[in-house]
N, C-alpha and C positions, 0 to 999 in steps of 0.2 A: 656467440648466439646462445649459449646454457649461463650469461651471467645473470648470477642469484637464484641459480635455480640446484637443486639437489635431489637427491635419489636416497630415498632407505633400502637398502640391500643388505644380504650375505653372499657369502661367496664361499664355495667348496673349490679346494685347489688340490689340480693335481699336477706331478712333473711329466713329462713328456723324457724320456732317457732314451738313449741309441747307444748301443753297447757301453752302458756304463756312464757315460758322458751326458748332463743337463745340457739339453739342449732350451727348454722355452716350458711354460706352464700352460695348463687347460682349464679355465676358470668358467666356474657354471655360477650363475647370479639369479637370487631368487630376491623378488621384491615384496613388499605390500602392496602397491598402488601398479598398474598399465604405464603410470606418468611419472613425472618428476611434479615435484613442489617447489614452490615459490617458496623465497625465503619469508620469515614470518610478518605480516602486515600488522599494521599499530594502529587503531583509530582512538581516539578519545574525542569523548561528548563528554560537553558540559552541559546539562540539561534543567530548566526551569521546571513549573508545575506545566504537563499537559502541551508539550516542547516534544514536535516532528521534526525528526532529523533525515537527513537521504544519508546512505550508506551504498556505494560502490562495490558489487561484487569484483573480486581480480580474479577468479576462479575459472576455469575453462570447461568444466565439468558442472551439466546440469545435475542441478540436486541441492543440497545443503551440506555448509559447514557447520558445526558447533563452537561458537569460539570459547577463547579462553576471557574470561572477564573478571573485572574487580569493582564491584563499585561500591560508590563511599556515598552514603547518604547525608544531605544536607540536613533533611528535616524527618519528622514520624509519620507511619501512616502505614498502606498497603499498597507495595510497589508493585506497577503491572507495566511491561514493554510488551508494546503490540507490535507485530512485522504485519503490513496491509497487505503484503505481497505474499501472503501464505495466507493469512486473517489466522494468527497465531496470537495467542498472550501466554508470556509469563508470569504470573503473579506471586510476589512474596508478600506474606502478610505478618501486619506486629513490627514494620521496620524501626528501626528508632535513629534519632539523627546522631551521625559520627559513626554509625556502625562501617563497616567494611565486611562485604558482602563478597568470596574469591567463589568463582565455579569453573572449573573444569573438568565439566562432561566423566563421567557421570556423577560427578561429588560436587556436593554444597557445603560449604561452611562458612558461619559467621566469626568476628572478630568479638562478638560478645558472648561468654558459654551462658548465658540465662536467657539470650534465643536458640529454643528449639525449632532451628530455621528448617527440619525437617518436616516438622509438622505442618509449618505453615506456608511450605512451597507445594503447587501445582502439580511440577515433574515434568512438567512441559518448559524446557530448554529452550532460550534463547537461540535462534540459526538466523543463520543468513544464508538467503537460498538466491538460484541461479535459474533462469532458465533460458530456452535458447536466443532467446531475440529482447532477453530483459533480463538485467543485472541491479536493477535499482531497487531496494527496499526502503521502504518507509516506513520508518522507527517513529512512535511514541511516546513518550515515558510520562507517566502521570507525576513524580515528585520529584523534585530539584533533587539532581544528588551526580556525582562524577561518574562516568562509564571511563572504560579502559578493556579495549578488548583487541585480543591477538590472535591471528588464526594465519596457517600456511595455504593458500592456494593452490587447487591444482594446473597446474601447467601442461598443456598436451604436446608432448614431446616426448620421440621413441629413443633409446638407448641403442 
């Protein structure tokens, strides 16, 4: 029932002894998350000019993920990804085609060092959000260009 799913932890360990003799350990486990995570979800969109795409939240946890994303621009222009299901947009501007655009929360960087893609982004991050009785987002993207985004879900599931 935990297949694909996993925990971030540590663990403080101690022995347990009775005169001398290891008997068994005492392990205290501290997390980041209440839950386990899914192992990490892939989507890829190929997307045209002004191309709505549905995106699946697997998340069990309302709220938003930040995913991890790569994307390769076809063509130039000023890239904006709208989620309808927040009424969010990201916009980069000054893209150029072939660039490769990597973000993972909170850092941006271009594949080209003569865009200064800090200046010309937003700061408003791509999410994919969840809420309780809706998991659908409806993605927009104004210019042809490849998405690739990876993010872990959370899973509600006690240890």
């Amino acid at each position: 029932e935990y297949l694909n799913i996993y925990f971030e932890a540590s663990f403080n360990v101690s022995k347990i002894e009775i005169n001398g003799i290891l008997y068994g350990f005492e392990l205290e486990m501290f997390t980041n998350t209440p839950f386990g995570l899914h192992e990490p979800v892939i989507i890829n969109i190929d997307s045209e000019e002004n191309e709505t795409h549905s995106i699946f939240s697997k998340s069990d946890e309302e709220g938003y993920i930040y995913p991890n994303m790569e994307i390769t621009m076809k063509s130039s222009g000023d890239l904006e990804i709208y989620n309808a299901m927040e009424d969010r947009t990201m916009i980069i501007k000054n893209c150029s085609a072939d660039e490769v655009i990597t973000i993972d929360y909170p850092i941006i960087t271009s594949s080209l060092s003569s865009h200064k893609i800090q200046n010309d982004f937003n700061w408003k991050f791509f999410r994919i959000a969840t809420e309780f009785k809706n998991k659908h987002n409806e993605v927009t993207v104004s210019l042809p260009c490849s998405i690739k985004m990876q993010y872990s879900p959370a899973v509600k599931v006690g240890v």
